[in-house]
C-alpha positions, 0 to 999 in steps of 0.5 A, a space after each residue: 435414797 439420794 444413792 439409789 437415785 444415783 444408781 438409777 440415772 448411771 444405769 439409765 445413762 449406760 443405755 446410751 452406751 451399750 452398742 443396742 441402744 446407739 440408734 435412738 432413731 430407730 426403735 427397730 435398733 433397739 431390743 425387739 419387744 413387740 410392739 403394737 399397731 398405734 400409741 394407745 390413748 390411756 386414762 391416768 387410772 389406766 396408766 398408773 394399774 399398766 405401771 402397778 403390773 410390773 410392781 406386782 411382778 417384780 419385773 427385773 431390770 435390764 436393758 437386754 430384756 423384755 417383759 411381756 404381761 397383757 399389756 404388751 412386750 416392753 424392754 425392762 428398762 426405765 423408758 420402756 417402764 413408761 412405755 409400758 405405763 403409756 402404751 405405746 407402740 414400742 419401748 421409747 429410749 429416755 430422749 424419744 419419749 419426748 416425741 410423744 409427750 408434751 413439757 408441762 409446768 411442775 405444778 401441773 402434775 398428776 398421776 401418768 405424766 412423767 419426770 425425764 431427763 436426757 438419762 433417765 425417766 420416770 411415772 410421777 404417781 402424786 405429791 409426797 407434801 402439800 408444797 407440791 416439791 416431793 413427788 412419789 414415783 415408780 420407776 424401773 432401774 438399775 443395776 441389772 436384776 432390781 425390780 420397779 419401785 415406787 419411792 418418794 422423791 427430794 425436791 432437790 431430785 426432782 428439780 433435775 428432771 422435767 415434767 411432760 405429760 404424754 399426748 394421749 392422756 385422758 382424765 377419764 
């Protein structure tokens, strides 16, 4: 598991380095998904059905790529997995899904926020143990073709990430 985690943050990391994603700044840079007029305001349940879409379908990874489903047209990447989950107006890169998202405190997860780090992102679903220090995640990464997956995480790979929770969440 600690491999795949491994594997995951390495391939995010490389979207920092293909030639497409040099200009985080400008969504426009990036691989054209479409996008839509406003970041959506999305429920938890929605957030986490948004997610499940790309689970059922095995939306294969890649960072050259979109997927679109009902939900919209999103790069197949990890940041634009929680994009996706968000419904936001385009695919984000694993930096700028801080612009519309807020850092929160570990314990106060729930299911739609998301753990991030500067090469990686992913959907926090719920607390694998009663401590609150192993979450269950899903996520999409590398290497190029793996589907999504929801998996537990250790707490020791979850410490290297921080929580935000996304501005237009509702408990609905």
């Amino acid at each position: 598991m600690i491999t795949r985690t491994l594997i995951a943050a390495l391939a995010c990391t490389a979207a920092f380095q293909a030639p497409v994603a040099h200009a985080t700044d400008d969504p426009g840079a990036l691989i054209a998904c479409g996008t839509t007029a406003e970041d959506r305001t999305v429920t938890r349940e929605e957030a986490l059905v948004r997610s499940q879409s790309w689970l059922d379908a095995g939306v294969p990874y890649s960072q050259q790529a979109c997927h679109e489903n009902e939900y919209g047209s999103y790069r197949t990447d990890c940041s634009g997995y929680v994009s996706l989950a968000w419904g936001l107006t385009h695919s984000r890169t694993t930096t700028t899904l801080r612009e519309v998202a807020a850092e929160i405190p570990r314990a106060d997860l729930r299911p739609g926020d998301a753990l991030t780090s500067s090469s990686h992102a992913a959907l926090f679903v719920r607390w694998a143990d009663a401590a609150g220090s192993e979450p269950v995640v899903r996520e999409q990464t590398g290497p190029d073709g793996a589907p999504p997956v929801e998996r537990r995480w250790t707490a020791r790979t979850a410490n290297a990430y921080t929580p935000v929770r996304y501005y237009r969440v509702t408990e609905g």
